[in-house]
C-alpha positions as CSV (number, residue, x, y, z in Angstrom):
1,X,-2.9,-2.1,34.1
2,X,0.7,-3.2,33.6
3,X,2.3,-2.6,30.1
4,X,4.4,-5.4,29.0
5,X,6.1,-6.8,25.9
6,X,7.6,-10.3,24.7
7,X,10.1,-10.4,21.7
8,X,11.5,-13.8,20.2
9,X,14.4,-13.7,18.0
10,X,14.6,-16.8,15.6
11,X,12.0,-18.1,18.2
12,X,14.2,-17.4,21.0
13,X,12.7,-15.5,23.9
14,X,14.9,-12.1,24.7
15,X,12.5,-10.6,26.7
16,X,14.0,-10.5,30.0
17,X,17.7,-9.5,27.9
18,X,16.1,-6.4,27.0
19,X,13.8,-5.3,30.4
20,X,17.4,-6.2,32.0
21,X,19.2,-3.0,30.2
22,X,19.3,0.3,31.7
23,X,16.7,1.8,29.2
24,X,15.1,0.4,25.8
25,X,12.4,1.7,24.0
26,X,10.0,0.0,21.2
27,X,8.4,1.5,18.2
28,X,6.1,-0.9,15.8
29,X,4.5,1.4,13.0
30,X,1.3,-0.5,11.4
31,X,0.4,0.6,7.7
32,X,-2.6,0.5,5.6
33,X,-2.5,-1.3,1.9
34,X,0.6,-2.5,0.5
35,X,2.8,-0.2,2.6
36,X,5.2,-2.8,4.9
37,X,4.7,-2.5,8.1
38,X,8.2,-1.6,10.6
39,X,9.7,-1.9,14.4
40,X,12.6,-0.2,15.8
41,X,14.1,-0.5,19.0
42,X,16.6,1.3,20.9
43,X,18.3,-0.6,23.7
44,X,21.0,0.9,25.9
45,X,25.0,-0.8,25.6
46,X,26.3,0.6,29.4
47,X,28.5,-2.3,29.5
48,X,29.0,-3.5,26.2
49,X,28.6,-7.1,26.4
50,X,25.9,-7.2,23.9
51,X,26.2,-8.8,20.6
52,X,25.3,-7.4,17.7
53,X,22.0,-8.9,16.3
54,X,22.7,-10.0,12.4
55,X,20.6,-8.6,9.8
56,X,18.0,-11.0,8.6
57,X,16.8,-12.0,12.0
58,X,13.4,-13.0,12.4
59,X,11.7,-10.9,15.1
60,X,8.4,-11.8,16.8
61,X,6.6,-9.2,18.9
62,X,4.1,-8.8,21.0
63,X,2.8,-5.7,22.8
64,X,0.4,-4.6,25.4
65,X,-0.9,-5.1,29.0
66,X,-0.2,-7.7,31.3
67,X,-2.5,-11.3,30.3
68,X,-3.4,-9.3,27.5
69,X,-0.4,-8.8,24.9
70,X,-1.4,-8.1,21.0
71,X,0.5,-10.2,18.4
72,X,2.2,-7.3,15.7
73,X,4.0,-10.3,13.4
74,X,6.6,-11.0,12.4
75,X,9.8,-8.5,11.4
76,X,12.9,-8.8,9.7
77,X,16.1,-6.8,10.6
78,X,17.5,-4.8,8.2
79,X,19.7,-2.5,10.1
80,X,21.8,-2.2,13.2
81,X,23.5,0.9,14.1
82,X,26.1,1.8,16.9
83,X,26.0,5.0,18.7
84,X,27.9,7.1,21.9
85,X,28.2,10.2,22.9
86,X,29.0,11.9,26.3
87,X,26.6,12.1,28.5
88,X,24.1,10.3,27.0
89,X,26.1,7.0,26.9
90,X,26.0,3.8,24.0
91,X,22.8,2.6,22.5
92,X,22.1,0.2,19.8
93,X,18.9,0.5,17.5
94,X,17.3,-2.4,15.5
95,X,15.4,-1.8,12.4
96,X,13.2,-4.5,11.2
97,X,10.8,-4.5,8.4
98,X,7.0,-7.0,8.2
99,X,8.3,-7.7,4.3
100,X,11.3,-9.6,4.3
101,X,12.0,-9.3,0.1
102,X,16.2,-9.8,0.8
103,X,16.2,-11.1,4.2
104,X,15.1,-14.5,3.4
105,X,15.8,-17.3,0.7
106,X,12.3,-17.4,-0.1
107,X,11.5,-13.8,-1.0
108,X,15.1,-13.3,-2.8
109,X,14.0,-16.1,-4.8
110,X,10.8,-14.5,-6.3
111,X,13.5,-11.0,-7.4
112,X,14.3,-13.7,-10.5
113,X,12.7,-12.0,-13.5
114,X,10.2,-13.8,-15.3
115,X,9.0,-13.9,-19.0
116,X,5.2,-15.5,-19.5
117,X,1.7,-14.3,-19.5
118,X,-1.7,-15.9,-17.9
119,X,-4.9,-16.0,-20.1
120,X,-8.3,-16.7,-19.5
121,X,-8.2,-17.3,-15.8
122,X,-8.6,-15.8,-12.3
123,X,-6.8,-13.8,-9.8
124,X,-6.7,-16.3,-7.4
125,X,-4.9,-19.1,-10.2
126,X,-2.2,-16.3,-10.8
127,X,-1.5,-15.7,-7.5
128,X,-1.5,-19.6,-5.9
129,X,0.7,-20.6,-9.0
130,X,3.4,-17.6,-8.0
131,X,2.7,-18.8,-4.0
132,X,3.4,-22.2,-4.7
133,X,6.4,-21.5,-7.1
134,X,8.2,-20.2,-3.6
135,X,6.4,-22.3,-1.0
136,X,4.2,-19.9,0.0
137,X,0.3,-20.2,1.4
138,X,-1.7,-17.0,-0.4
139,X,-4.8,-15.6,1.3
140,X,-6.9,-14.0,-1.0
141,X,-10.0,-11.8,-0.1
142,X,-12.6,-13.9,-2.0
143,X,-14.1,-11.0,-4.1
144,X,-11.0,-10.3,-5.7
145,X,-9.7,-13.9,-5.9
146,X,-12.8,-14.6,-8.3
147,X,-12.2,-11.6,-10.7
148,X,-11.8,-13.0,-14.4
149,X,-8.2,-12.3,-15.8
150,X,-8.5,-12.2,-19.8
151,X,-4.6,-11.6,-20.5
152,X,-1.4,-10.1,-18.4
153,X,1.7,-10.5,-19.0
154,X,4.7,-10.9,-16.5
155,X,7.6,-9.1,-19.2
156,X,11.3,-9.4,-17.9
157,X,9.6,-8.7,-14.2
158,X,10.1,-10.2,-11.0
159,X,7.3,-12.0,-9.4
160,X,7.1,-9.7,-6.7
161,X,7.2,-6.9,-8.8
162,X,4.5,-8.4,-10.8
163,X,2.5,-9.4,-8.5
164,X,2.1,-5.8,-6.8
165,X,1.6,-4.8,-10.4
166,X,-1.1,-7.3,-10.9
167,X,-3.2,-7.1,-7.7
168,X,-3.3,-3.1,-8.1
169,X,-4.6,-3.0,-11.7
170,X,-7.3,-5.4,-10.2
171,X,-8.3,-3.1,-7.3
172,X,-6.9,-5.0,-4.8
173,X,-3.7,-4.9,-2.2
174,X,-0.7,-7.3,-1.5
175,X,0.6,-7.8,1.8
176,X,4.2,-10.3,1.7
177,X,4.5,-11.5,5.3
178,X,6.4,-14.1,7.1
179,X,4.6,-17.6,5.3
180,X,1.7,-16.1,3.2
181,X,1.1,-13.9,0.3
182,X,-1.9,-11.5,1.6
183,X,-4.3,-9.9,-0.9
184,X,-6.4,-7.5,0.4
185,X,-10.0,-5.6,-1.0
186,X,-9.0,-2.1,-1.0
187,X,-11.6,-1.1,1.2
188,X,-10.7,0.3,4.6
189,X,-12.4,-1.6,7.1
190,X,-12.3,-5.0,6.0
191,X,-10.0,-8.0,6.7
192,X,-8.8,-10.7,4.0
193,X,-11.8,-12.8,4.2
194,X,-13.6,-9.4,3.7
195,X,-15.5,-9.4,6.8
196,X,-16.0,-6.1,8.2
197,X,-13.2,-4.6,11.5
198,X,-14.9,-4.2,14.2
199,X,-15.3,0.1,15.2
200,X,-13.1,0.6,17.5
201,X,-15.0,3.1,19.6
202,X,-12.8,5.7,22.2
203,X,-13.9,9.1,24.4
204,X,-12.4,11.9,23.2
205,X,-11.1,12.1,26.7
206,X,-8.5,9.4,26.0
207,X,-6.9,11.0,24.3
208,X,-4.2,13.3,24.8
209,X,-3.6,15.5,21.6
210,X,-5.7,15.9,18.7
211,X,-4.8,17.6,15.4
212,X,-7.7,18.0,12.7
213,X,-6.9,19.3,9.2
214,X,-9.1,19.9,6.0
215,X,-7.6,20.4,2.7
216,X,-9.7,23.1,0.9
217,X,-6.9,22.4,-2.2
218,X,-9.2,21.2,-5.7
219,X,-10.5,18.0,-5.7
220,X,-12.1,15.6,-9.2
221,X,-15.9,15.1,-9.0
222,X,-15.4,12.8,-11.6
223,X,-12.0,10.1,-13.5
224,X,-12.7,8.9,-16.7
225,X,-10.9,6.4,-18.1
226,X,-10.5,4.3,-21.5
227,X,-10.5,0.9,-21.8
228,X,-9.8,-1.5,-25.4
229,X,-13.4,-3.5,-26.7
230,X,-11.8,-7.2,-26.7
231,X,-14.2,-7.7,-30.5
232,X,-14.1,-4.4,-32.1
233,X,-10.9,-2.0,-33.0
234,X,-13.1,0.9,-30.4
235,X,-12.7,2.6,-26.9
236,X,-14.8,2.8,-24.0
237,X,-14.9,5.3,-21.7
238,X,-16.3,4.7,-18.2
239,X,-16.7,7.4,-15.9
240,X,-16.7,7.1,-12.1
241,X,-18.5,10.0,-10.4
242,X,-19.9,13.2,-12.0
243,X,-19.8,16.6,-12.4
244,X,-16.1,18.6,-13.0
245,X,-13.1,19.1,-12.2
246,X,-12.8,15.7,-14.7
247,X,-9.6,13.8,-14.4
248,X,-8.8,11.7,-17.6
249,X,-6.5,8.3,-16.9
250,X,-4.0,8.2,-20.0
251,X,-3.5,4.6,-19.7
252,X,-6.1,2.4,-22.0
253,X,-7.1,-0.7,-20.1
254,X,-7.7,-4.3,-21.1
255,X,-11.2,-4.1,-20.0
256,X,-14.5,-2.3,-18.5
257,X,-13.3,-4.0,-14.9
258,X,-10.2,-2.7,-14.6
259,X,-10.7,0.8,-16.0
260,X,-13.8,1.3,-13.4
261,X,-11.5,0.0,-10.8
262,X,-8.5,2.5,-11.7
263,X,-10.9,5.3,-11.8
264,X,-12.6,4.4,-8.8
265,X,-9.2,4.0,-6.9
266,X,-8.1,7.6,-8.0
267,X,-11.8,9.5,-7.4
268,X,-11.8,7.9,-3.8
269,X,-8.3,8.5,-2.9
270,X,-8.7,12.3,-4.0
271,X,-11.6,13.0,-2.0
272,X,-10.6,10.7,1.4
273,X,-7.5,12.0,1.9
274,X,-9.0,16.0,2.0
275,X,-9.5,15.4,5.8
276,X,-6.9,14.0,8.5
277,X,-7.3,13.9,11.9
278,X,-3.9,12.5,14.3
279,X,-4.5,11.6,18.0
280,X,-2.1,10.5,20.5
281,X,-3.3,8.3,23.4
282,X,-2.5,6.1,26.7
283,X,-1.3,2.6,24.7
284,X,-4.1,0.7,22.9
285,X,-3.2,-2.6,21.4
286,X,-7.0,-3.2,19.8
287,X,-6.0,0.1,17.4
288,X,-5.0,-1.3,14.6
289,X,-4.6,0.0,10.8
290,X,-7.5,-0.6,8.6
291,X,-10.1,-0.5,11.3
292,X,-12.7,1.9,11.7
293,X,-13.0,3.8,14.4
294,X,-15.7,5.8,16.3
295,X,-14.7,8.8,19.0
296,X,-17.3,10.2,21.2
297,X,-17.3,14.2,22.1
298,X,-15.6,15.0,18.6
299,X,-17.1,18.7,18.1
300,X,-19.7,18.2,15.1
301,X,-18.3,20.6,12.5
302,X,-15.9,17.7,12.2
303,X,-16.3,14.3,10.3
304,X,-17.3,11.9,12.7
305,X,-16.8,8.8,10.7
306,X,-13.0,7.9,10.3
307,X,-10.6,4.5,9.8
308,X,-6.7,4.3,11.1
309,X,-4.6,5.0,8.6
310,X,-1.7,4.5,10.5
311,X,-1.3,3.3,14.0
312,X,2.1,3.7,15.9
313,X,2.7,1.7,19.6
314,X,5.8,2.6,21.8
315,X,6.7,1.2,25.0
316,X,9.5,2.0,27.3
317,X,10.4,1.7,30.8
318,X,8.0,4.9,31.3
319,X,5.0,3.6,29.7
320,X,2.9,2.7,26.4
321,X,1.8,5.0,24.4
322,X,-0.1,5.0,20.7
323,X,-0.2,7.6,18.2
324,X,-2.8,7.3,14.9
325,X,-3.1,9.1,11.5
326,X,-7.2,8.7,10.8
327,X,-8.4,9.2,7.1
328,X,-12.0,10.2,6.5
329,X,-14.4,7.5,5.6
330,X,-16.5,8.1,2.0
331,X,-19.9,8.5,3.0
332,X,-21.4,8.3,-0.4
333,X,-20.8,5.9,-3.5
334,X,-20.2,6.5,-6.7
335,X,-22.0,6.4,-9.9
336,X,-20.4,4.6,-12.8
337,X,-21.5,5.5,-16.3
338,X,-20.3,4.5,-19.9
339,X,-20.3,5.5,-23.2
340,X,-18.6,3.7,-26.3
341,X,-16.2,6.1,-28.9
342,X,-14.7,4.5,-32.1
343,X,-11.5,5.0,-32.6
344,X,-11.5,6.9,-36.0
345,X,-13.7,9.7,-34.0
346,X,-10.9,9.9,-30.6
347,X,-8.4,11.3,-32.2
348,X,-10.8,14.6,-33.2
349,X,-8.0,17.1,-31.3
350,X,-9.8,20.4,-32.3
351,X,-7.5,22.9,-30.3
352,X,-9.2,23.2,-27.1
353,X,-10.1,19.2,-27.3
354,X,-6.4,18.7,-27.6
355,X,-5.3,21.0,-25.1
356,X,-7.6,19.6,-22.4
357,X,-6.5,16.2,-23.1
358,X,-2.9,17.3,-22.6
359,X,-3.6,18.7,-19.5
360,X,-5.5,15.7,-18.0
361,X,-2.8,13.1,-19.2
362,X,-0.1,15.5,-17.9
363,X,-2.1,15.5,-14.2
364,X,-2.2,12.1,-14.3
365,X,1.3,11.1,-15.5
366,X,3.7,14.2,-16.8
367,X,5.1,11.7,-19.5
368,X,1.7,9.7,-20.2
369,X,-0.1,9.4,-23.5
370,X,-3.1,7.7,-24.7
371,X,-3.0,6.2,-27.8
372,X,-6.2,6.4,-29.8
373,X,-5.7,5.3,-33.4
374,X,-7.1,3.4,-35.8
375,X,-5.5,0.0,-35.3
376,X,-6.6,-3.5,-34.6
377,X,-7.0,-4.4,-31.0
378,X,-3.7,-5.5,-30.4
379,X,-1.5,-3.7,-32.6
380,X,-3.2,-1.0,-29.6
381,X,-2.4,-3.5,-27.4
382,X,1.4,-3.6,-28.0
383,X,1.5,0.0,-28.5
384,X,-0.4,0.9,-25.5
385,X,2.2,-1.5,-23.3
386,X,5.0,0.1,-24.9
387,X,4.1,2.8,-23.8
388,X,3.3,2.0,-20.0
389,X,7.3,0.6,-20.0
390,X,8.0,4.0,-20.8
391,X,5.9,5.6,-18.0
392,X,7.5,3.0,-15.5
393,X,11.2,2.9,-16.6
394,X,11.8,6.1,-18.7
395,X,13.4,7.7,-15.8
396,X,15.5,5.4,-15.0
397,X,16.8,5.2,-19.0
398,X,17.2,8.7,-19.8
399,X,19.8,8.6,-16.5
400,X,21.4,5.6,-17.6
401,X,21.8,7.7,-21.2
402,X,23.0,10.7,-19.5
403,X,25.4,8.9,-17.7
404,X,26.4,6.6,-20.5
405,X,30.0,8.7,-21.4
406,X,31.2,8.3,-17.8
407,X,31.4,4.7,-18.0
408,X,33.5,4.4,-20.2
């Protein structure tokens, strides 16, 4: 097979530009979740008649075999460097990013920071009223589109911002590309429709490194985490998993929903990413991140069932090559199990109780508290978002009051 690329800038074909330079090289770097996705390229300047490309152009790429090219999307450039030395000669690299927040009118657009709230609807209605606001289409995986929102509110926040904010707390992922606002399940395997990837199945003889790691470091059994009774001044405690180590959320949450789905979100991460396993290969455009993938002759002391993490393609004039970071696949589910606690009997901090709950906020969040008093729902309410602003910006204002003499 014949490797091969085609690359449009602003819909212009530059293909045969870039196969005419002495060398070039081309690096896409596909990410799981809300990570953006990136391409590089290095192209060679011997006779320095090429002209800059300007940030903000629109890239279009396409990598893979002859007949048989993979479309990677759409990128944005974000940076152009110069270099030359002797010896090696002048080169040019591109960097270009899949989420174009400042390299187009429409994503600088939704930076503006908004004041309002949304009550009594859906994730979907939040998230086609913020696409439409900005011309946008939104995809939405259809379980998470139909989740009930009771109240959240967008405070001094940019709809970007919020909206990565939004779809997290409801246990799914957002994915900003060229036209469309993706929203993703956050389960590895599945696409926005939530069908399940195809297994990518490959012989351990394609490949031509292999590095397997397990973390023997502590993981959680078991999260807990509170949320606020939308009737009653009491807290609910659901807990995802069992058995110890127990890991204790600070953060109370607006209902049983999203508290299982932050505690589920932190037990799964902490035991999938004990195991790794990275593989380099002859250049396969079908590997993609997000899919699951199967490889025959693995030795059986190691996890056989696995999902690409990360998958990186690079083509030159000597070849294609791909490089992946797997993560292990869960191959059990979790129980979920709640019990209710009034809020006059939370606040019992006998000196080991206390202690422990220090600890667990602290692992969670070194400046997270929960707040467990005995006040009406949304006097907790308020207080509780006070002090999530805290957690998100207190960094940022105990610089801007350290550094408040030298501005003057």
């Amino acid at each position: 097979m014949v490797t091969d690329f085609q690359v449009l800038a602003n819909d212009v074909d530059i293909t045969k530009k870039i196969k005419s330079l002495g060398s070039y090289s081309i690096n896409i770097t596909d990410n799981i979740g809300d990570e953006a996705d990136s391409f590089s390229m290095r192209i060679s300047d011997a006779n320095s008649e090429l002209v800059f490309p300007q940030n903000n152009t629109k890239l279009q790429v396409y990598v893979g075999y002859k007949d048989n090219l993979h479309d990677f999307g759409y990128f944005y450039i974000t940076d152009v460097n110069y270099s030359y030395s002797k010896g090696q000669g002048a080169y040019i690299d591109v960097v270009a990013s899949s989420v174009p927040f400042t390299e187009t009118d429409v994503y600088k657009s939704m930076q503006t920071s908004y004041e309002r709230s949304f009550s009594n609807t859906t994730v979907a209605a939040v998230v086609n009223t913020i696409a439409q606001e900005h011309n946008l289409t939104a995809d939405i995986n259809p379980n998470i589109a139909a989740k009930v929102v009771n109240s959240i509110s967008q405070h001094n926040e940019s709809n970007i911002g919020f909206l990565y904010r939004f779809i997290r707390e409801y246990g799914g992922v957002l994915k900003p590309t060229h036209s469309r606002l993706l929203v993703l399940a956050d389960d590895k395997g599945t696409n926005v429709s939530g069908a399940t990837l195809d297994t990518v199945s490959i012989d351990i003889s394609d490949c031509n490194n292999i590095t397997y790691n397990s973390k023997k470091s502590a993981k959680y059994n078991s999260v807990q985490a509170d949320f606020q009774s939308t009737d009653t001044a009491k807290i609910k405690t659901v807990t995802v998993g069992s058995g110890e180590p127990v890991l204790k959320l600070s953060y109370i949450y607006e209902s049983e929903e999203l508290a299982k789905t932050a505690a589920s979100k932190v037990l799964n991460k902490s035991n999938l990413n004990n195991d790794t396993l990275n593989l380099d290969m002859t250049g396969n455009p079908e590997l993609i991140a997000g899919a699951p993938i199967s490889i025959a002759g693995l030795r059986e002391d190691i996890p056989q069932n696995w999902y690409i993490s990360t998958a990186n393609h690079s083509i030159s004039k000597t070849g294609y090559s791909t490089s992946l970071q797997l993560t292990i696949r869960s191959q059990s589910t979790v129980s979920v199990a709640s019990t209710t606690v009034d809020t006059d009997t939370t606040n019992n901090d006998t000196p080991n109780n206390k202690n422990q709950n220090t600890n667990n906020a602290q692992q969670d969040n070194p400046r997270a508290g929960t707040i467990t008093t005995n006040l009406s729902p949304t006097e907790l309410k308020t207080i509780n978002d006070m002090v999530q602003l805290w957690n998100d910006y207190g960094d940022w204002l105990q610089d801007w009051i350290e550094n408040f003499p030298n501005l003057y």
